[in-house]
C-alpha positions in Angstrom: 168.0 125.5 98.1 167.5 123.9 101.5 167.3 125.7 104.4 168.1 124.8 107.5 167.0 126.4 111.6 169.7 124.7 113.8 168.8 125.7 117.6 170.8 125.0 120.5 168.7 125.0 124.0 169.6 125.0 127.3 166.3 124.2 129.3 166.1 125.7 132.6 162.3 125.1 133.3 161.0 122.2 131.7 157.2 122.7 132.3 157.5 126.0 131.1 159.5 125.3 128.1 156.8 122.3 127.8 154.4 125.2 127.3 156.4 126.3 124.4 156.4 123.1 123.0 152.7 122.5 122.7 152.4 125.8 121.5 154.4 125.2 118.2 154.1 121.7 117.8 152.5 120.6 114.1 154.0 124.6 113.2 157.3 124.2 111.0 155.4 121.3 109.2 152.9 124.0 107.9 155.8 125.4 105.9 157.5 122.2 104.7 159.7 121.7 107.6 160.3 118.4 108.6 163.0 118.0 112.3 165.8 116.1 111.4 167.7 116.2 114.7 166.2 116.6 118.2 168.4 115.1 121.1 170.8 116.1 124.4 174.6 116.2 122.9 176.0 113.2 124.9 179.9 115.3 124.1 181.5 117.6 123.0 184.1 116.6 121.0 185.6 120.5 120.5 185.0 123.8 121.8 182.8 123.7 125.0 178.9 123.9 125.4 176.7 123.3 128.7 176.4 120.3 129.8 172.6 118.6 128.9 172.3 121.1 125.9 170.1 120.0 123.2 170.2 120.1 119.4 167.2 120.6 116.9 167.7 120.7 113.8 164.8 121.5 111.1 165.1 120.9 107.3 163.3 123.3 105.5 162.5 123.4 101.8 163.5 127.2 101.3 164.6 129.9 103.1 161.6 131.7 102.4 159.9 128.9 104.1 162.0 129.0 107.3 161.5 132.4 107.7 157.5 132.6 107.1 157.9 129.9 110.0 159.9 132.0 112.4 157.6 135.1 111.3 154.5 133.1 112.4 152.4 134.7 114.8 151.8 131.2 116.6 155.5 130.7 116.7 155.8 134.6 118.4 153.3 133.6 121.2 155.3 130.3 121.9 158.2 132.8 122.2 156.7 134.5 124.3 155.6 131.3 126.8 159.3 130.2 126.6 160.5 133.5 128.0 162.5 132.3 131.5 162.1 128.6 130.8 165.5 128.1 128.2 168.8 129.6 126.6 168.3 129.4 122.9 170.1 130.3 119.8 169.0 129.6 116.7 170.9 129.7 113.2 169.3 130.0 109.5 171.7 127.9 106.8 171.1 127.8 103.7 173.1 125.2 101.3 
């Protein structure tokens, strides 16, 4: 079954969370995942969420797969260099 990581991120230092970026970039493909959402929400339409937040959303072919991306030592050391630089939470769904 499909699995999916969707993260919401608040940036609060772009160059840092640049670092972060450069860091993982090329990483979920490694396990199959493939981004099928990456944007700023232009509204909310319910609820409330901070203004500028941005969506990614990463299509994985497994959950296995998703996790063995999040487990990845490369993906812990951009972790690391995002430390200060964003709010994120991210969500595994499997369907």
């Amino acid at each position: 079954m499909p699995a999916f990581i969707v993260a919401t991120v608040e940036i609060q230092d772009l160059d840092k969370f640049k670092a972060y970026a450069t860091t993982i970039a090329g990483l979920a493909e490694q396990y199959g995942g493939e981004s099928v959402v990456k944007g700023a929400a232009i509204d909310v339409l319910e609820g409330s969420a901070p203004a500028g937040e941005r969506i990614v959303v990463t299509r994985f072919p497994d959950e296995a797969s998703a996790r063995a991306y999040i487990a990845d030592p490369v993906y812990a050391d951009g972790k690391a260099r995002r430390a200060g630089a964003a709010t994120v939470c991210m969500r595994l769904v499997v369907t």
